[in-house]
N, C-alpha and C positions, 0 to 999 in steps of 0.2 A: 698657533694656527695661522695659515696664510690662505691671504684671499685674492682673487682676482677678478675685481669685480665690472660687471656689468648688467645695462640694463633688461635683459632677456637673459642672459645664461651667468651665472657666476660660479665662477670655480670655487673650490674648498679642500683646503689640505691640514688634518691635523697630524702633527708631529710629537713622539714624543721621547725623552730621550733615557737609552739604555744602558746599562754599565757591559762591555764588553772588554773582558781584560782589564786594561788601566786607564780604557778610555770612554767618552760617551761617543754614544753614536746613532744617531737618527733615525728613530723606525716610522714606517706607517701607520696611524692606525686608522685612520679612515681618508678617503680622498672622493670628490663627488664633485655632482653639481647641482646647483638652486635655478629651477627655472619660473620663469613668471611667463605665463601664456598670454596670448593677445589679448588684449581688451575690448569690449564689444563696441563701445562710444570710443570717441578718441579723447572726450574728455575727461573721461574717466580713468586713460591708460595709463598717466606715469603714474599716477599716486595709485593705483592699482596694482600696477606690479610692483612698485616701491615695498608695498605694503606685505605682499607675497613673498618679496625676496628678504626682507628682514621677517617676518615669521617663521621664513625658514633657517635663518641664519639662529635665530633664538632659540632655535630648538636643537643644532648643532651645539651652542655654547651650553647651552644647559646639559645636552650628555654629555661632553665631553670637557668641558670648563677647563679650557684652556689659562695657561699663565699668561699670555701674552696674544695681541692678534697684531698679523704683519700685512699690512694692504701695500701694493702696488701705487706707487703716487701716481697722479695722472698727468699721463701728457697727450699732451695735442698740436696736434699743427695749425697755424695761426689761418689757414685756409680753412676749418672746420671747426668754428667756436661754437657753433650750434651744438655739435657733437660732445666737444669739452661738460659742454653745460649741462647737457643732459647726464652725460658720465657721471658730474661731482654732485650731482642729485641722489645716484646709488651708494658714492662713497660716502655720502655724508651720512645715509642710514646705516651703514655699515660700522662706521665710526662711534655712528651715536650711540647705536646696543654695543659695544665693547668698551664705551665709556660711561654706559650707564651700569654696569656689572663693575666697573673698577679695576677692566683690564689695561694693561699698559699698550697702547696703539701705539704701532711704529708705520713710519711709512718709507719706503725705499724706492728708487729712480730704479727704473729698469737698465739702465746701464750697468748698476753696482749689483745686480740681481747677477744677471748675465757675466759680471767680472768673477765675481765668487763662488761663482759654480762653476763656469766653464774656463776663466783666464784671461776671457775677451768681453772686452764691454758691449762690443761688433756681434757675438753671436747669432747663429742665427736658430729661429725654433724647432730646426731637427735638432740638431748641435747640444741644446737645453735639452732635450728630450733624451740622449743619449748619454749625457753627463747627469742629470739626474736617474736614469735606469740604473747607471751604472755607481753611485754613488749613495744610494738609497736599497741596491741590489735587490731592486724588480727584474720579476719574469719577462718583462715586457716591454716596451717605453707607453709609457702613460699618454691616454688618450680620454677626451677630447681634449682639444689645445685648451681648452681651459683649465681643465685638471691638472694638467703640465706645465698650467703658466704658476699655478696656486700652489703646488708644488714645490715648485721654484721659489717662491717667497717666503715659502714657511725654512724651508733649507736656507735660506738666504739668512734668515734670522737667526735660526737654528746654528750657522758658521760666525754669523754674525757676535754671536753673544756665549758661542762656549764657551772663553775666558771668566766670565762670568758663573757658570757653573760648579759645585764643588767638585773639589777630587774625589774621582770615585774611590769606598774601601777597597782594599786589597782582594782577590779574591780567596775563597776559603781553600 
């Protein structure tokens, strides 16, 4: 499962992998997004949608009880630490339900996301959207950019760790 998260909309992609021939190969089976609506106080709002957005996350891992969740590490620019902070607020709930289920969390730089799907660590979010349609063999290129970011991380992990996977049998 790959996540992309934030504090109002967080994407969601779970993946999972098929025997195709003699290889594995990465389907869809679900892609979305967790939204957390305004909050009426402002005191009330991060831990409000905090709260929102991991109840929806929990009900994701519960249908679909993924082997592994792959979050987007966070970056930021040293011009907007307020933002950083409030970010690693959502990643850290994120974190915490897939470590309190006893999933293996990985987290990957968006550079190496971006290198292993498209080539380019430089990519840019058409380019990701394009390389995952076409590598994932959607009808479509995946939308909202969040869905296409979350996507991207679960493939990422997905290229990341087929080594790891067994050989598929032979077919019949």
């Amino acid at each position: 499962m790959g996540l992309d998260p934030g504090l109002h909309r967080t994407g969601y992609a779970v993946l999972e992998a098929v025997r195709e021939q003699h290889a594995w190969q990465p389907q869809v089976c679900e892609a979305g997004v967790l939204r957390a609506p305004p909050a009426r106080r402002r005191a009330e709002a991060l831990a409000e949608r905090l709260r929102i957005l991991h109840d929806g996350l929990v009900e994701v891992l519960e249908e679909w009880q993924p082997a592994a969740l792959a979050v987007e590490q966070l970056y930021a620019h040293y011009a907007h630490p307020r933002t950083a902070i409030l970010m690693a607020h959502a990643r850290g709930v994120f974190l915490l339900a897939g470590a309190v289920r006893g999933l293996p969390v990985v987290g990957y730089p968006a550079t190496r996301i971006k290198k292993l799907i498209t080539g380019s660590g430089r990519a840019s979010k058409t380019q990701i959207q394009y390389a995952i349609a076409a590598q994932l063999r959607l009808d479509r290129l995946p939308q909202p950019p969040d869905v296409a970011d979350a996507l991207a991380v679960a493939l990422c992990h997905f290229l990341a760790s087929a080594r790891s996977l067994p050989v598929p049998p032979p077919s019949s």
